[in-house]
PyMOL Python script that loads the backbone (N, CA, C, O; Angstrom):
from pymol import cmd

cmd.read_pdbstr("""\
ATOM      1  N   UNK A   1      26.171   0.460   0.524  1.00  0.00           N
ATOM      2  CA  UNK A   1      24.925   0.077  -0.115  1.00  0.00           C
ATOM      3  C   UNK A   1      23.758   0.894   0.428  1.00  0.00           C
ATOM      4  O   UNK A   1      22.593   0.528   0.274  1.00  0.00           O
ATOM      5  N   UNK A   2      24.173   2.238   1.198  1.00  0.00           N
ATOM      6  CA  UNK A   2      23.109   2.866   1.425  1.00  0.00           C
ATOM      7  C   UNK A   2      21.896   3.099   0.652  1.00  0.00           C
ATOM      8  O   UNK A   2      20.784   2.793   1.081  1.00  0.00           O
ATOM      9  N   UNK A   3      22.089   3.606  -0.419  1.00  0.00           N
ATOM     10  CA  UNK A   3      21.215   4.024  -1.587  1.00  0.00           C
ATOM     11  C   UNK A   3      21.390   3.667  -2.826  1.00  0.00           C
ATOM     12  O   UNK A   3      21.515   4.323  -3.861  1.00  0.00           O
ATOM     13  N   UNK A   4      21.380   2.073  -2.507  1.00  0.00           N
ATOM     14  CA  UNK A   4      21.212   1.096  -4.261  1.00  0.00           C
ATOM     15  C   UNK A   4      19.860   0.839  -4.838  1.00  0.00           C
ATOM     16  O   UNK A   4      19.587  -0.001  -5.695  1.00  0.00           O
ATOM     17  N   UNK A   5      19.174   1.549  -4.339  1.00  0.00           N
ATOM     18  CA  UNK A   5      17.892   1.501  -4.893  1.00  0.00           C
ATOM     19  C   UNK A   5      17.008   2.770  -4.642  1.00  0.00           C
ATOM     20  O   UNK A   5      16.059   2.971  -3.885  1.00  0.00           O
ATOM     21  N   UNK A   6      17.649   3.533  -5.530  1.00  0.00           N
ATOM     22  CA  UNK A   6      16.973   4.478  -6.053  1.00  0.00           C
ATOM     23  C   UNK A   6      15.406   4.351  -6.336  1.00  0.00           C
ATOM     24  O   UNK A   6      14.546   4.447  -5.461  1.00  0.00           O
ATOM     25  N   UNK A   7      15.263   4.213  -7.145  1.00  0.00           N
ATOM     26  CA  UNK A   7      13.527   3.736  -7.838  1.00  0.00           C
ATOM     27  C   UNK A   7      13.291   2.339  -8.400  1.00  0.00           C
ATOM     28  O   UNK A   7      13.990   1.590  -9.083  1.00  0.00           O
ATOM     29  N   UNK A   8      11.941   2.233  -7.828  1.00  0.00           N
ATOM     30  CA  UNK A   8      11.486   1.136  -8.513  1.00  0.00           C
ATOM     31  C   UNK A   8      11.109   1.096 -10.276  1.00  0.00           C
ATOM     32  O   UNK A   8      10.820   0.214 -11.084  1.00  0.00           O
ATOM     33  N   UNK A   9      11.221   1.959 -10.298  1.00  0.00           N
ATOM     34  CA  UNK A   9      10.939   2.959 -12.288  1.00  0.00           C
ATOM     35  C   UNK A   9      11.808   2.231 -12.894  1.00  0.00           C
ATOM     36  O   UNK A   9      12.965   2.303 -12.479  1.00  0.00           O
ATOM     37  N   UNK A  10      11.474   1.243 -14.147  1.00  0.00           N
ATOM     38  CA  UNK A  10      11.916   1.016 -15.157  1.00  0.00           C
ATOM     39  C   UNK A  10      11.408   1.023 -16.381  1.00  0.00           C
ATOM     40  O   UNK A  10      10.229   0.706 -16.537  1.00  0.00           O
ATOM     41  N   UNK A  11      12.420   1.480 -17.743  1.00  0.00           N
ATOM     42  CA  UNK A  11      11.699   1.076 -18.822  1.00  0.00           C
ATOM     43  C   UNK A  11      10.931   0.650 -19.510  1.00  0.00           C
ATOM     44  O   UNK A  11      10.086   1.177 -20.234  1.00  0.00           O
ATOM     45  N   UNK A  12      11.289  -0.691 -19.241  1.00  0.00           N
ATOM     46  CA  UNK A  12      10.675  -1.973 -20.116  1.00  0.00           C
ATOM     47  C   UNK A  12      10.463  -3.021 -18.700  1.00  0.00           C
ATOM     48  O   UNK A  12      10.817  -2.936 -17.524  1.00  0.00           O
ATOM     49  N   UNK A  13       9.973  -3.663 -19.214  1.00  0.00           N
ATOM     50  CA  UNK A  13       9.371  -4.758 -18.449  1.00  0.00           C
ATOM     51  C   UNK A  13      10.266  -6.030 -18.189  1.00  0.00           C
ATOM     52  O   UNK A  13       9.996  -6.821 -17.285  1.00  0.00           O
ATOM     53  N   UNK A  14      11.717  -6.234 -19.319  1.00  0.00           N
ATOM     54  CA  UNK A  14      12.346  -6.458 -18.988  1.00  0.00           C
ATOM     55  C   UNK A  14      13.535  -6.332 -17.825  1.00  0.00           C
ATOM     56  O   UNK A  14      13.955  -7.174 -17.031  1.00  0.00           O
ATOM     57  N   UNK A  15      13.937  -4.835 -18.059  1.00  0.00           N
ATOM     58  CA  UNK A  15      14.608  -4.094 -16.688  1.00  0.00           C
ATOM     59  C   UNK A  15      13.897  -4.204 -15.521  1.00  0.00           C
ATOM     60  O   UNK A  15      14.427  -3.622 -14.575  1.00  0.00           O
ATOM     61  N   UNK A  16      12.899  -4.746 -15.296  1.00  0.00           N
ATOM     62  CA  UNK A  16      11.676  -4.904 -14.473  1.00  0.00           C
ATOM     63  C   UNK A  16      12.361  -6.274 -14.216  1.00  0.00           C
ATOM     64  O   UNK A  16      13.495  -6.233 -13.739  1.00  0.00           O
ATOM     65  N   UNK A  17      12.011  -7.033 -14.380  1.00  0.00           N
ATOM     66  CA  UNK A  17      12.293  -8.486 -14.117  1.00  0.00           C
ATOM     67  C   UNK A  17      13.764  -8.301 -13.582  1.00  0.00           C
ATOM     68  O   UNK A  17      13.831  -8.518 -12.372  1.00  0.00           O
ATOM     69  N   UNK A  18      15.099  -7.915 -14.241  1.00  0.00           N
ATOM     70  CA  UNK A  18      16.113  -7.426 -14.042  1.00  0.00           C
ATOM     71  C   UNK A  18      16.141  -6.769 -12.557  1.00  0.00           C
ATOM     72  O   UNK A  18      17.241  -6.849 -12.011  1.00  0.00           O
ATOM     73  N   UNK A  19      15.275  -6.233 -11.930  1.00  0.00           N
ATOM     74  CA  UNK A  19      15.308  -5.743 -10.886  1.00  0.00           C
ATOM     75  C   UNK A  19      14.634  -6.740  -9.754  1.00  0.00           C
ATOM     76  O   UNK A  19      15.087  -6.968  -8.632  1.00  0.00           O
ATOM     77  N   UNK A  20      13.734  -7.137 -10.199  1.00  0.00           N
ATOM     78  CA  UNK A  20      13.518  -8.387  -9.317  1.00  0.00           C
ATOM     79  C   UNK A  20      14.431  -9.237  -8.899  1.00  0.00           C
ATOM     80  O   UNK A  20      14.697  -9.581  -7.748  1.00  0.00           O
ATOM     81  N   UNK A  21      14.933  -9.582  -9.986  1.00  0.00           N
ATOM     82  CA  UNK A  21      16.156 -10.756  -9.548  1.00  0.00           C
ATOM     83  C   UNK A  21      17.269  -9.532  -8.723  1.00  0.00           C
ATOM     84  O   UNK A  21      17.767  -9.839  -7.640  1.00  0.00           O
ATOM     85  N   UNK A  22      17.488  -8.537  -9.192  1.00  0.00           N
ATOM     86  CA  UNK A  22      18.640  -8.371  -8.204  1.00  0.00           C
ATOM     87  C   UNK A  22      18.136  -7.608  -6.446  1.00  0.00           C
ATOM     88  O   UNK A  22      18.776  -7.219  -5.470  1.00  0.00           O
ATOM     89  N   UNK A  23      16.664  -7.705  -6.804  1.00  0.00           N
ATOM     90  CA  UNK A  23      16.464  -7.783  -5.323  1.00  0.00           C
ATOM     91  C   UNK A  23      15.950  -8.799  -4.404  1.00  0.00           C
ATOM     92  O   UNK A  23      15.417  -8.611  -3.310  1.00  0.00           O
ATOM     93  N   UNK A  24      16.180  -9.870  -4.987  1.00  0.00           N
ATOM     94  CA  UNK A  24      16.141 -11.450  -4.849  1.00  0.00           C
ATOM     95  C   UNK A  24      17.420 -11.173  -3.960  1.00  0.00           C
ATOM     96  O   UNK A  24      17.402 -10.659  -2.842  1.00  0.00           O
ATOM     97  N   UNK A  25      18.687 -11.664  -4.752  1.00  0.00           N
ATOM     98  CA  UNK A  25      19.802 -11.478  -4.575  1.00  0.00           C
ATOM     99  C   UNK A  25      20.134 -10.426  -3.323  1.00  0.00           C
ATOM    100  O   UNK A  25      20.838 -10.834  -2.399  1.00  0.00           O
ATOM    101  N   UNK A  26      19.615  -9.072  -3.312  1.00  0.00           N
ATOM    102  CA  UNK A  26      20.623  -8.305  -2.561  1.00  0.00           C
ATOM    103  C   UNK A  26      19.761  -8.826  -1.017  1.00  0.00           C
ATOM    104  O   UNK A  26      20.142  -8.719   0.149  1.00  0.00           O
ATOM    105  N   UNK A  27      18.488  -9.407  -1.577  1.00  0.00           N
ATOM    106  CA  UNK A  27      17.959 -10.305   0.253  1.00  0.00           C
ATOM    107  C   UNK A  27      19.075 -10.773   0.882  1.00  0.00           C
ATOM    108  O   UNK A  27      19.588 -10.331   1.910  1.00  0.00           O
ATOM    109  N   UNK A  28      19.568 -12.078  -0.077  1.00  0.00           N
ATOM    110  CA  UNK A  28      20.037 -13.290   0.461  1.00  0.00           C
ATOM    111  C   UNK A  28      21.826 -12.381   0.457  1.00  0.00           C
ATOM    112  O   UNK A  28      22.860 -13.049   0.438  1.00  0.00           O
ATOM    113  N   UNK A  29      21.832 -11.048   0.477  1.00  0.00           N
ATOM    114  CA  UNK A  29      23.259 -10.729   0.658  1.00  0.00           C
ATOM    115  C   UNK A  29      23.201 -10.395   1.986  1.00  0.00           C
ATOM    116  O   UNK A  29      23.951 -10.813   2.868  1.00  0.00           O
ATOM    117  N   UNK A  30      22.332  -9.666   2.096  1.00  0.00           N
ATOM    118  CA  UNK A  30      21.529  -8.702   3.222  1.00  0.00           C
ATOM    119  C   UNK A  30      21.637  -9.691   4.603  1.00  0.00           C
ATOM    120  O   UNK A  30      22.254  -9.521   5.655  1.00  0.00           O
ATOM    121  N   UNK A  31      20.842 -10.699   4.176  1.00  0.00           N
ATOM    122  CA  UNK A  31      20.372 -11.493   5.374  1.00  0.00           C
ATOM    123  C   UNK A  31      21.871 -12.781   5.797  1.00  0.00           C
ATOM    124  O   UNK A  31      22.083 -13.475   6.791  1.00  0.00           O
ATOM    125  N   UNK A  32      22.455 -12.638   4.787  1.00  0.00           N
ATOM    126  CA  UNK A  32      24.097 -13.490   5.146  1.00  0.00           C
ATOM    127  C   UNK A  32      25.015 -12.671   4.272  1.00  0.00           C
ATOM    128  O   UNK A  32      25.257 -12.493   3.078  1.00  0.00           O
ATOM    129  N   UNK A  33      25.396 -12.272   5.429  1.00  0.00           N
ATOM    130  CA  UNK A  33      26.719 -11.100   4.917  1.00  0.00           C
ATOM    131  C   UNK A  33      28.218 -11.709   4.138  1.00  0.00           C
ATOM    132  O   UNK A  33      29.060 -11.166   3.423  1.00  0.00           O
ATOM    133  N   UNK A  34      28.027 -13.326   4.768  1.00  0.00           N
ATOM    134  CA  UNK A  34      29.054 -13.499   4.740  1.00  0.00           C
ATOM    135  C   UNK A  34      29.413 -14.367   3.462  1.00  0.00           C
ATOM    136  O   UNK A  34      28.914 -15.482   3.309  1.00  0.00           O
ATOM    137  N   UNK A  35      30.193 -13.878   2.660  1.00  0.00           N
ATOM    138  CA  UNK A  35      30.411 -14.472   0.635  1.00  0.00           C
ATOM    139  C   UNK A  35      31.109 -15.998   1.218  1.00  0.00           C
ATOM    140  O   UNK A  35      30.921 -16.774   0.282  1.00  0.00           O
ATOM    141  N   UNK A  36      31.523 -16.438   1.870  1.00  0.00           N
ATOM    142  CA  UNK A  36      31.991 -17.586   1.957  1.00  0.00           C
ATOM    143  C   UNK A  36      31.299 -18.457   2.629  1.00  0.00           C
ATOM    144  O   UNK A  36      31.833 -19.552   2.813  1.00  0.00           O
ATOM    145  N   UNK A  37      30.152 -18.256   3.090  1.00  0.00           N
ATOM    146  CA  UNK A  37      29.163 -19.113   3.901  1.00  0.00           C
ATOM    147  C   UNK A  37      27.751 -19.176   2.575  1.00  0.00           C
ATOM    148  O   UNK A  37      26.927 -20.061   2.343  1.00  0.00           O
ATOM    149  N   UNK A  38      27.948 -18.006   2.017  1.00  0.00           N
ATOM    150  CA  UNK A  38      26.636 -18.169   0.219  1.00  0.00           C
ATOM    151  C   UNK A  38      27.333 -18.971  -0.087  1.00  0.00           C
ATOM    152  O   UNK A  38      26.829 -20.089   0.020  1.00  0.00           O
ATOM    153  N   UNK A  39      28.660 -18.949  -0.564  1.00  0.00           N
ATOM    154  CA  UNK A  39      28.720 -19.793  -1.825  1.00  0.00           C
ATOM    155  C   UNK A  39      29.059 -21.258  -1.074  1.00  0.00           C
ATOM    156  O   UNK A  39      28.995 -22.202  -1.861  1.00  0.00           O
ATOM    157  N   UNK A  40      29.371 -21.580   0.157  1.00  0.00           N
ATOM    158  CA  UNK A  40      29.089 -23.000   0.946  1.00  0.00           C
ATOM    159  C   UNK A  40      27.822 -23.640   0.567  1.00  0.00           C
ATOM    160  O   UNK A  40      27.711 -24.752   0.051  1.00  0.00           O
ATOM    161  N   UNK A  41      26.540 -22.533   0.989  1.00  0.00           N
ATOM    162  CA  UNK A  41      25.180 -22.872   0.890  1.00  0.00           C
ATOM    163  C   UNK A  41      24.513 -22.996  -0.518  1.00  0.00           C
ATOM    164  O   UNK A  41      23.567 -23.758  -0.717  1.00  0.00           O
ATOM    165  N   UNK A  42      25.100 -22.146  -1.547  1.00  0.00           N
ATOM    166  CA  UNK A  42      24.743 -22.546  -3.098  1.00  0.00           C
ATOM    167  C   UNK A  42      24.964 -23.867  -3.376  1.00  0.00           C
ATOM    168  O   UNK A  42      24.086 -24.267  -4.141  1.00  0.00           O
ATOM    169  N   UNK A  43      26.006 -24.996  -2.997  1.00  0.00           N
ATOM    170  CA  UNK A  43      26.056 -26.478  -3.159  1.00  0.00           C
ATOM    171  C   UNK A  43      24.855 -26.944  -3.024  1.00  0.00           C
ATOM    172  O   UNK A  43      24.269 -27.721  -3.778  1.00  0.00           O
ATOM    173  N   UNK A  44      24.352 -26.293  -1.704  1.00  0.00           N
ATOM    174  CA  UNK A  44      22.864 -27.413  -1.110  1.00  0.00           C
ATOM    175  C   UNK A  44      21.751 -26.910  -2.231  1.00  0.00           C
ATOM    176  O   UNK A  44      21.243 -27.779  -2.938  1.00  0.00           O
ATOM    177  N   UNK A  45      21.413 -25.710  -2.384  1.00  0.00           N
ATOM    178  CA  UNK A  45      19.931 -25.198  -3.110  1.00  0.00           C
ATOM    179  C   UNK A  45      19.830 -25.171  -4.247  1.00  0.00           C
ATOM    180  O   UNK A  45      18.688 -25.322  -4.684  1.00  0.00           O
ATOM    181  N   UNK A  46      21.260 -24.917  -5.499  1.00  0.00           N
ATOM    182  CA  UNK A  46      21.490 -25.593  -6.595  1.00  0.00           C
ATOM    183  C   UNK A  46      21.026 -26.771  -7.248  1.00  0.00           C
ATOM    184  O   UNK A  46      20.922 -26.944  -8.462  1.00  0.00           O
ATOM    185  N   UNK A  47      20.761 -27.549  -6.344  1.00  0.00           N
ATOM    186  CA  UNK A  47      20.194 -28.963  -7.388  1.00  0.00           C
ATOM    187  C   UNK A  47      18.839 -29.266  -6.254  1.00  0.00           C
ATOM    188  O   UNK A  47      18.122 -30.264  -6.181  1.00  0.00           O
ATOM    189  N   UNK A  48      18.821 -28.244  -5.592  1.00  0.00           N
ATOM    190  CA  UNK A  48      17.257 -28.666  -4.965  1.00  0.00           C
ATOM    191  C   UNK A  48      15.642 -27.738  -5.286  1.00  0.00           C
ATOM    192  O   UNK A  48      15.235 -26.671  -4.827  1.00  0.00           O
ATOM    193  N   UNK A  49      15.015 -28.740  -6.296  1.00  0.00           N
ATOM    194  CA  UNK A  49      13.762 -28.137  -6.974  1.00  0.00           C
ATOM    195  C   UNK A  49      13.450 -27.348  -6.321  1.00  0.00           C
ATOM    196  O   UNK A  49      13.660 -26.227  -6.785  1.00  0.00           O
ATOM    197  N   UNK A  50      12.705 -27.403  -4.730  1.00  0.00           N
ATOM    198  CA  UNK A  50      12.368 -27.399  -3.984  1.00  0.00           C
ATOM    199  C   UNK A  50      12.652 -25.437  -4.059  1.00  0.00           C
ATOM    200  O   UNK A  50      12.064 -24.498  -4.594  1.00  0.00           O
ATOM    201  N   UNK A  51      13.945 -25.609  -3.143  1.00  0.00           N
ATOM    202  CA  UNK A  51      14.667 -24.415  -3.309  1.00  0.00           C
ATOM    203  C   UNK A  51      14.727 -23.203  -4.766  1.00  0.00           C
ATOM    204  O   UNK A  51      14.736 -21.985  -4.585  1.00  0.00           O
ATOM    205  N   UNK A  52      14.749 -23.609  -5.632  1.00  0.00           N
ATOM    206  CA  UNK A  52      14.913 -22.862  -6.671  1.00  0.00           C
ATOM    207  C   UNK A  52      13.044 -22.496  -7.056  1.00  0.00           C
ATOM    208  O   UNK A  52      12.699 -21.317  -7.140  1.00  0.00           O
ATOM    209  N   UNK A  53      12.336 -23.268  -7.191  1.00  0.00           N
ATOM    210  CA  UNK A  53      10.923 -22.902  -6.931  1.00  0.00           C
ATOM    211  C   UNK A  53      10.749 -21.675  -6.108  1.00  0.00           C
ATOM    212  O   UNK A  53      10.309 -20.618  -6.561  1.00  0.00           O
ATOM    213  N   UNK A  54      11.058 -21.837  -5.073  1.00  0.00           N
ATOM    214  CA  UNK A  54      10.467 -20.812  -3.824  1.00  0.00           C
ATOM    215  C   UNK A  54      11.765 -19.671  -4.205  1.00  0.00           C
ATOM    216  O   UNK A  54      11.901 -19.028  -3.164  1.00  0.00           O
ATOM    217  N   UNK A  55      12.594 -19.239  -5.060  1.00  0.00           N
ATOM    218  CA  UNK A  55      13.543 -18.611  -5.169  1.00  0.00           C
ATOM    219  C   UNK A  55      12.670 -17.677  -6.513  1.00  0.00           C
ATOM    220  O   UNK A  55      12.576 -16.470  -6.735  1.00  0.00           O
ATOM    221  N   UNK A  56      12.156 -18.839  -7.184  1.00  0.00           N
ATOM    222  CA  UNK A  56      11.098 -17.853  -8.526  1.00  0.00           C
ATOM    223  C   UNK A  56       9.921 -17.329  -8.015  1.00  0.00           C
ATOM    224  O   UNK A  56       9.170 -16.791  -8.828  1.00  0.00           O
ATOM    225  N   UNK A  57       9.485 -17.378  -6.467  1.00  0.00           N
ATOM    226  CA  UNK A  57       8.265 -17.126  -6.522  1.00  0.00           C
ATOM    227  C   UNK A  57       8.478 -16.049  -5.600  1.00  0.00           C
ATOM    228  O   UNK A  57       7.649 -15.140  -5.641  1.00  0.00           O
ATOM    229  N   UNK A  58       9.532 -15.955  -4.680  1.00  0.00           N
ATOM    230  CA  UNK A  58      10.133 -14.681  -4.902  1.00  0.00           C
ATOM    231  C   UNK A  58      10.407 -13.567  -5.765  1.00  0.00           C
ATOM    232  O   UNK A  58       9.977 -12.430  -5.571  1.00  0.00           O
ATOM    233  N   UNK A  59      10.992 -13.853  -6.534  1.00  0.00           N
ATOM    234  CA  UNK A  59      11.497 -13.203  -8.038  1.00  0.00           C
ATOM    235  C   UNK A  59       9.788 -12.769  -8.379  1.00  0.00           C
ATOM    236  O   UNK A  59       9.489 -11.591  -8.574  1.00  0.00           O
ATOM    237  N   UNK A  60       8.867 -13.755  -8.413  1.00  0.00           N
ATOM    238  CA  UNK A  60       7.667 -13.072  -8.909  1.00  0.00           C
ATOM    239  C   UNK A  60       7.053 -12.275  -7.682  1.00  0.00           C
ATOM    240  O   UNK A  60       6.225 -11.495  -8.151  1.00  0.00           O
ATOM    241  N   UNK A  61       7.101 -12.189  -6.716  1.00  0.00           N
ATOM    242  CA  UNK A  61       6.758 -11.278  -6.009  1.00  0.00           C
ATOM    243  C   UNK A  61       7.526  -9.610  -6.261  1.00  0.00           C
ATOM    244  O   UNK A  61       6.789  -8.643  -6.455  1.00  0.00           O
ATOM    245  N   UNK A  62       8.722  -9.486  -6.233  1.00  0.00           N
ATOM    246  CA  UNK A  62       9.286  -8.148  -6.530  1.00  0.00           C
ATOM    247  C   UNK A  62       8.722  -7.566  -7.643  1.00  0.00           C
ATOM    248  O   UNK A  62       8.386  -6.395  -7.816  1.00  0.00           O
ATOM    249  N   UNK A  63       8.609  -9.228  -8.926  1.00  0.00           N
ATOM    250  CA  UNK A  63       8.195  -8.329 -10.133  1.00  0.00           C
ATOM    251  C   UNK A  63       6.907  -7.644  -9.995  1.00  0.00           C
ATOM    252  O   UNK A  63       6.678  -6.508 -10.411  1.00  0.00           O
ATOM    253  N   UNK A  64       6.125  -8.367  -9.417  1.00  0.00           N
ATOM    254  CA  UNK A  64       4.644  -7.615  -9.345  1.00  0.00           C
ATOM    255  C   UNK A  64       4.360  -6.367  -8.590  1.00  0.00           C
ATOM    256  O   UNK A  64       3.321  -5.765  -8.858  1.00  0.00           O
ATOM    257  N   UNK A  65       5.387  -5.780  -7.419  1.00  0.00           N
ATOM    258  CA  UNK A  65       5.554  -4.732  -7.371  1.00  0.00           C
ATOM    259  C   UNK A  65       6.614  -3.934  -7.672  1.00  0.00           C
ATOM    260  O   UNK A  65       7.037  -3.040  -6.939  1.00  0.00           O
ATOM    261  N   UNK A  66       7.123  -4.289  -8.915  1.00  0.00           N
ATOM    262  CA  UNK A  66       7.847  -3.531  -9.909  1.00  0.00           C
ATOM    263  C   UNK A  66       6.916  -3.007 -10.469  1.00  0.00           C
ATOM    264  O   UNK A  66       6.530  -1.847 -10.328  1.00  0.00           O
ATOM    265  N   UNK A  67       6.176  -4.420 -11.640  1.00  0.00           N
ATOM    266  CA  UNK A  67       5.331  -3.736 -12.416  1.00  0.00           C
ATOM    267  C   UNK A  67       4.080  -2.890 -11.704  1.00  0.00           C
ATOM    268  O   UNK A  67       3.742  -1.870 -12.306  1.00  0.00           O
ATOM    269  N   UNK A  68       3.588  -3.115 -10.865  1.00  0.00           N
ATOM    270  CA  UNK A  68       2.427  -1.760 -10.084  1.00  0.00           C
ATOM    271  C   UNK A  68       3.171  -0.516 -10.277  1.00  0.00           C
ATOM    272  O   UNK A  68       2.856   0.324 -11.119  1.00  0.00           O
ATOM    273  N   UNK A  69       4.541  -0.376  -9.180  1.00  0.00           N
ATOM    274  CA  UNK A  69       5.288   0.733  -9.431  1.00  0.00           C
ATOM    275  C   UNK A  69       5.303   1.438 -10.950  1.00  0.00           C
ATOM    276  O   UNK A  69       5.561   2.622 -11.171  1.00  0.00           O
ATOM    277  N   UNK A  70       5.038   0.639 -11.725  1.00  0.00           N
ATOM    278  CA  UNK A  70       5.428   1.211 -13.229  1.00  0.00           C
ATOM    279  C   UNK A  70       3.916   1.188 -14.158  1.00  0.00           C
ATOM    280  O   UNK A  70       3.828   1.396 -15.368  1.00  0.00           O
ATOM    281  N   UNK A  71       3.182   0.984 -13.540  1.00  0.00           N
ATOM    282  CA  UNK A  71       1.872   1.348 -13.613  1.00  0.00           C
ATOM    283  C   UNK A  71       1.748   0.535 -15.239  1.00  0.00           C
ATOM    284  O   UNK A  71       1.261   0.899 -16.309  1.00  0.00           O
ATOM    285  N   UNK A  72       2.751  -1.262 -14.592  1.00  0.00           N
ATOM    286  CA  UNK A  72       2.533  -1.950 -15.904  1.00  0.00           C
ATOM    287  C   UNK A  72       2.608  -1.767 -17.035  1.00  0.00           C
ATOM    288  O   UNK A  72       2.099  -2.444 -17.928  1.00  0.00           O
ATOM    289  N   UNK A  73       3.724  -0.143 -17.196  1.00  0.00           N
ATOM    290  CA  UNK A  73       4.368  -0.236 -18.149  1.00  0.00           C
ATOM    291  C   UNK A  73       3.275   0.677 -19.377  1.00  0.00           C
ATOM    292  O   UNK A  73       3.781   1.197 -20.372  1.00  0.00           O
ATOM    293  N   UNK A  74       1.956   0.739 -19.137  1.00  0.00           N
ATOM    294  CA  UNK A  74       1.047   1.458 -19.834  1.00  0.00           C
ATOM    295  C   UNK A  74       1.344   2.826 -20.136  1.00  0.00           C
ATOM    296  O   UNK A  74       1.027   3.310 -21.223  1.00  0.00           O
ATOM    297  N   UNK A  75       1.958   3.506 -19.211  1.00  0.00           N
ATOM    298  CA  UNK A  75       2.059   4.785 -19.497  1.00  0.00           C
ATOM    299  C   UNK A  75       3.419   5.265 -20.129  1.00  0.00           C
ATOM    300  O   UNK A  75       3.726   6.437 -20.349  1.00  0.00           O
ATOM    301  N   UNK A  76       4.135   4.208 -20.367  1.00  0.00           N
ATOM    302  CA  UNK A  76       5.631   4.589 -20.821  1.00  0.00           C
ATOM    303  C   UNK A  76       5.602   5.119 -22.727  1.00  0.00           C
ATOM    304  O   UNK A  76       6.644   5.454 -23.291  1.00  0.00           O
TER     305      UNK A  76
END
""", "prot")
cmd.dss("prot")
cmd.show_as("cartoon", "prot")
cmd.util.cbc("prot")
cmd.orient("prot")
Protein backbone atom coordinates (compact mmCIF):
# COMPACT_ATOMS: atom_id res chain seq x y z
CA UNK A 1 0.00 0.00 0.00
CA UNK A 2 2.90 2.17 -0.55
CA UNK A 3 1.45 4.38 -3.20
CA UNK A 4 -2.50 4.04 -3.08
CA UNK A 5 -2.93 7.40 -3.30
CA UNK A 6 -1.71 8.86 -6.04
CA UNK A 7 -3.78 12.22 -6.27
CA UNK A 8 -6.26 13.84 -4.65
CA UNK A 9 -7.67 14.87 -8.50
CA UNK A 10 -10.97 13.73 -9.35
CA UNK A 11 -13.53 14.14 -11.96
CA UNK A 12 -16.67 14.71 -10.62
CA UNK A 13 -17.58 15.45 -7.32
CA UNK A 14 -18.91 12.27 -6.99
CA UNK A 15 -15.44 10.31 -7.33
CA UNK A 16 -14.70 12.96 -4.75
CA UNK A 17 -16.93 11.74 -2.13
CA UNK A 18 -15.81 8.15 -3.39
CA UNK A 19 -12.47 9.06 -2.18
CA UNK A 20 -13.38 10.31 1.02
CA UNK A 21 -15.00 7.33 2.09
CA UNK A 22 -12.17 5.21 1.02
CA UNK A 23 -9.91 7.30 2.99
CA UNK A 24 -12.19 6.99 5.90
CA UNK A 25 -11.72 3.37 5.56
CA UNK A 26 -8.00 2.98 4.68
CA UNK A 27 -7.65 5.13 8.46
CA UNK A 28 -9.44 2.58 10.35
CA UNK A 29 -7.23 -0.18 8.23
CA UNK A 30 -4.14 1.73 8.92
CA UNK A 31 -4.69 2.30 12.55
CA UNK A 32 -5.96 -1.69 13.19
CA UNK A 33 -4.22 -3.87 10.99
CA UNK A 34 -5.84 -6.55 12.16
CA UNK A 35 -9.30 -7.84 9.71
CA UNK A 36 -10.45 -9.98 12.55
CA UNK A 37 -10.39 -7.54 15.41
CA UNK A 38 -12.52 -4.71 12.53
CA UNK A 39 -14.93 -6.93 11.88
CA UNK A 40 -15.22 -7.96 16.00
CA UNK A 41 -15.49 -4.09 16.46
CA UNK A 42 -18.10 -3.40 13.47
CA UNK A 43 -20.81 -5.34 15.94
CA UNK A 44 -20.30 -2.45 18.52
CA UNK A 45 -20.38 0.90 16.02
CA UNK A 46 -22.98 -0.52 13.58
CA UNK A 47 -26.02 0.24 15.54
CA UNK A 48 -24.35 3.06 17.50
CA UNK A 49 -25.68 6.69 16.24
CA UNK A 50 -23.17 8.03 18.06
CA UNK A 51 -20.40 6.23 16.14
CA UNK A 52 -21.64 6.41 12.65
CA UNK A 53 -22.18 10.35 13.10
CA UNK A 54 -18.56 10.98 13.93
CA UNK A 55 -17.69 8.39 11.00
CA UNK A 56 -19.72 11.09 8.46
CA UNK A 57 -18.03 13.90 9.82
CA UNK A 58 -15.01 12.38 9.00
CA UNK A 59 -16.06 11.44 5.55
CA UNK A 60 -16.89 15.28 5.42
CA UNK A 61 -13.66 16.32 6.39
CA UNK A 62 -11.60 14.37 3.48
CA UNK A 63 -14.35 15.60 1.21
CA UNK A 64 -13.59 19.18 1.82
CA UNK A 65 -10.09 18.66 1.10
CA UNK A 66 -10.83 16.72 -1.88
CA UNK A 67 -12.95 19.30 -3.13
CA UNK A 68 -10.15 22.36 -2.40
CA UNK A 69 -7.70 19.92 -4.08
CA UNK A 70 -10.01 20.06 -7.13
CA UNK A 71 -10.48 23.60 -6.96
CA UNK A 72 -14.37 22.52 -6.41
CA UNK A 73 -14.58 21.11 -9.46
CA UNK A 74 -14.84 24.75 -11.32
CA UNK A 75 -12.17 24.28 -13.52
CA UNK A 76 -12.94 20.80 -14.87
Amino acid sequence: MDNWLPTLITATPSEGYDLAVKLARIAVKKTQPDAAVRERLREVYEADANALIAVSQVVATHFATIAHANNHWRDA
